[in-house]
C-alpha positions in Angstrom: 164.4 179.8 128.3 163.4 180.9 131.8 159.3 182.1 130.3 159.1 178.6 128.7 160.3 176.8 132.2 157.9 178.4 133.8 155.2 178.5 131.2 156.1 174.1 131.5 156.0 174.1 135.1 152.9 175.7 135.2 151.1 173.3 133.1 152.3 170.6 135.2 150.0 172.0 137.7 147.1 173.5 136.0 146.3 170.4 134.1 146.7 166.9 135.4 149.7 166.1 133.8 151.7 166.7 136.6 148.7 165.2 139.5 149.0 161.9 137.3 152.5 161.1 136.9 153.6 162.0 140.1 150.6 159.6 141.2 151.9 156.9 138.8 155.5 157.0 139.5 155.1 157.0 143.6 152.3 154.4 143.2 154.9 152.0 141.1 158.3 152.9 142.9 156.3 152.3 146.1 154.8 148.7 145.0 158.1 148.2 143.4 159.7 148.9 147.3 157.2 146.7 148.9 157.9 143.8 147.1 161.4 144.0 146.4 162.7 145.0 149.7 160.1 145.0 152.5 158.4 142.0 151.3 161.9 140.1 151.3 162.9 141.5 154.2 166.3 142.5 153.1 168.3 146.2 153.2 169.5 145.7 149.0 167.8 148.3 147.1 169.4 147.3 143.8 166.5 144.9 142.5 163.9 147.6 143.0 165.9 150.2 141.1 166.2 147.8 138.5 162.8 146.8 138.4 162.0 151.0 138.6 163.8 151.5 135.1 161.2 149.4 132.9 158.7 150.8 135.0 160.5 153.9 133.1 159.2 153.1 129.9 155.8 153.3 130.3 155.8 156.0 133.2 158.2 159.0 131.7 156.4 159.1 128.4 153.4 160.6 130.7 155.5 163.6 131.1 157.0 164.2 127.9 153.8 162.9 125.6 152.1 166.7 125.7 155.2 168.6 126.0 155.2 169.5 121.8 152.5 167.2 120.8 150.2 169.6 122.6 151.5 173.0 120.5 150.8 171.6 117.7 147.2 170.0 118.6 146.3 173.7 120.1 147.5 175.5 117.0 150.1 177.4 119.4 153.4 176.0 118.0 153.6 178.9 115.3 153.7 181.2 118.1 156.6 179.2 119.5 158.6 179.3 116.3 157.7 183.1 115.6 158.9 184.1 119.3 162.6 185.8 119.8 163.6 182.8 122.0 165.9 180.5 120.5 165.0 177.4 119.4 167.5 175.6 121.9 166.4 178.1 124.6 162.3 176.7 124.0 164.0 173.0 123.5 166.1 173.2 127.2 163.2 175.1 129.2 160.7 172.4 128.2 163.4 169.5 129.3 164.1 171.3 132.7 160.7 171.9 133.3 160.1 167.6 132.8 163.2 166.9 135.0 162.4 169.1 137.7 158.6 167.2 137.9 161.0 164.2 137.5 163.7 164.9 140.2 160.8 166.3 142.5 159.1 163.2 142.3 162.1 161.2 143.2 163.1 162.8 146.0 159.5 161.8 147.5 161.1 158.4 147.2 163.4 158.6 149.5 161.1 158.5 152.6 161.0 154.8 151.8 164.4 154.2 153.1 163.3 155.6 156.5 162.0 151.9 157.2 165.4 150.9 156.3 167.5 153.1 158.0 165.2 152.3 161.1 165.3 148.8 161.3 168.4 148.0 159.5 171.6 149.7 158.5 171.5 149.7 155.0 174.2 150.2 152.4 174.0 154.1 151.4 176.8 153.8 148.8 174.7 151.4 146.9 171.4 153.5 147.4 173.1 156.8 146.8 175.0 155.0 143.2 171.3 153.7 142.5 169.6 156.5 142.6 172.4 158.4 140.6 172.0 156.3 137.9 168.1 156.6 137.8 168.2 159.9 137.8 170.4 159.7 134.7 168.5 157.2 133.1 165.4 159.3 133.4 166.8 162.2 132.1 167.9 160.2 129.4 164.2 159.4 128.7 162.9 162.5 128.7 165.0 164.0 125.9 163.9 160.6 124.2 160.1 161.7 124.6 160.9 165.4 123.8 162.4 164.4 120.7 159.0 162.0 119.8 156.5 164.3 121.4 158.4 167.2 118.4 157.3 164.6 115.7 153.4 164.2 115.9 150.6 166.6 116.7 148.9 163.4 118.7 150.0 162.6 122.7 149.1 158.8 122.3 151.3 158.5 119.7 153.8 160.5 121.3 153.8 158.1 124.0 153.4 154.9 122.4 156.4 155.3 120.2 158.5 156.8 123.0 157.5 153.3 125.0 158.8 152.1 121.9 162.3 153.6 121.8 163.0 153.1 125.4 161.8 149.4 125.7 164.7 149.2 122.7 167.2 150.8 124.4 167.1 148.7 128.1 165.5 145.2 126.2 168.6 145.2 123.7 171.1 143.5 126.8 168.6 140.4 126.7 169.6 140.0 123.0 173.1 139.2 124.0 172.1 135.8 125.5 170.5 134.5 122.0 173.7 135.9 119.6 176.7 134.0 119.5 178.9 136.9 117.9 181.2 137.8 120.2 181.7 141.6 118.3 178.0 142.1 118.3 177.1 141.6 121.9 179.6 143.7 122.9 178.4 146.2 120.7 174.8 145.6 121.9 176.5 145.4 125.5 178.0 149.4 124.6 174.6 150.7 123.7 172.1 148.9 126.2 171.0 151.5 128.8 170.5 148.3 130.8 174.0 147.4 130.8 175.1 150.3 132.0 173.4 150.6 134.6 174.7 147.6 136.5 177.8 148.9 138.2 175.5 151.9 139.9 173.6 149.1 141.6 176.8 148.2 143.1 177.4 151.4 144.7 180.0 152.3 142.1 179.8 155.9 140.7 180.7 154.5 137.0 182.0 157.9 135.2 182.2 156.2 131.5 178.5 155.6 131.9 177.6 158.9 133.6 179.0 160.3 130.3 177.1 157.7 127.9 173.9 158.6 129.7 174.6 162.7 129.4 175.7 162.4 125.9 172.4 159.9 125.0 170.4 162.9 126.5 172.2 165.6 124.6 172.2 163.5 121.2 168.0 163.7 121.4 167.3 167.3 122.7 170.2 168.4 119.7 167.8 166.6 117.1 164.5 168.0 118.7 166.3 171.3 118.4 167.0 170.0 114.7 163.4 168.9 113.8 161.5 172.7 114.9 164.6 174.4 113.2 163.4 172.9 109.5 160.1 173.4 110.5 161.0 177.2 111.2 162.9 177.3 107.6 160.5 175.3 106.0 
């Protein structure tokens, strides 16, 4: 696992994957900032965080879109399947090597509660609960752009149907305002990464969907795993 990690991270870096979605993601979080917070003159971070995860949807899949789509494009997945590493081991180092570009670009993001902090006295529970909760959101979308990027040899449509998945899985809330069935929205209500998200922007460390996030994340990197292990048998 540790050659593929660094194998990943090293592509971040030699190609401009990494240069463009860490260029992307602080160019929307900070816009997103400006407007939400600095722009209304106010200290409550939870509109921009909110705001951050649709921005999600079309920024993470610029991370993930190569990751397998790329092996198979360069004719170097065989190697990858032949190779004495395990196909979880190759699945895991490619998802740390994403989240570590991921959680390395967030942490940037914190110098834009400087201002804040400076000129206000701002509610760290809520920023701290925020930013928890991105973080697992993003991870969340990762494994959800792992698992797409292991089922075409083509990056666009790696991304494009990852965009696709994770614009279901935070639009489905909206759906509860047009059904009148009281069992259905609340089942829509379980699985809406939106939904879930709303007591982090509180400042409430929300254990129950902490483990819904975790377990959404683990579901997808299990069936990427899945997917290269019938293609090994195959």
């Amino acid at each position: 696992m540790t050659a593929v990690y660094k194998r990943e991270m090293r592509s971040f870096f030699t190609t401009p994957t990494g240069y463009v979605f860490a260029a992307v993601f602080l160019c929307a979080a900070g816009f997103l900032f400006s407007l939400t917070t600095l722009q209304m003159q106010t200290n409550d971070v939870s509109a921009y965080y909110q705001i951050l995860m649709y921005a999600y949807i079309v920024i993470i899949p610029l991370l993930t879109m190569k990751s397998f789509a790329e092996e198979k494009k360069a004719k170097t997945e065989q190697l990858l399947l032949t190779s004495p590493v395990s196909l979880t081991s190759i699945v895991l180092g490619k998802f740390f090597a994403a989240a570590t570009m991921f959680l390395g670009t967030v942490a940037l993001t914190f110098l834009f509660t400087v201002p804040l902090a400076v000129y206000s006295d701002p509610n760290w529970a809520k920023i701290f609960g925020c930013t928890i909760g991105i973080v697992l959101i993003g991870l969340c979308f990762i494994a959800v752009g792992l698992f797409m990027s292991s089922l075409t040899d083509s990056q666009f449509t790696a991304a494009v149907s990852t965009i696709a998945v994770l614009a279901g899985l935070v639009v489905v809330a909206v759906l509860n305002g047009l059904i009148n069935n009281y069992y259905l929205r609340l089942v829509l209500d379980w699985i809406s990464i939106y939904s879930r998200f709303r007591n982090f922007t509180y400042g409430i460390f929300d254990i129950p969907s902490a483990i819904y996030y975790i377990s959404v994340c683990a579901v997808f990197l299990f069936l990427t795993v899945r997917v290269y292990d019938k293609r090994r048998t195959a």
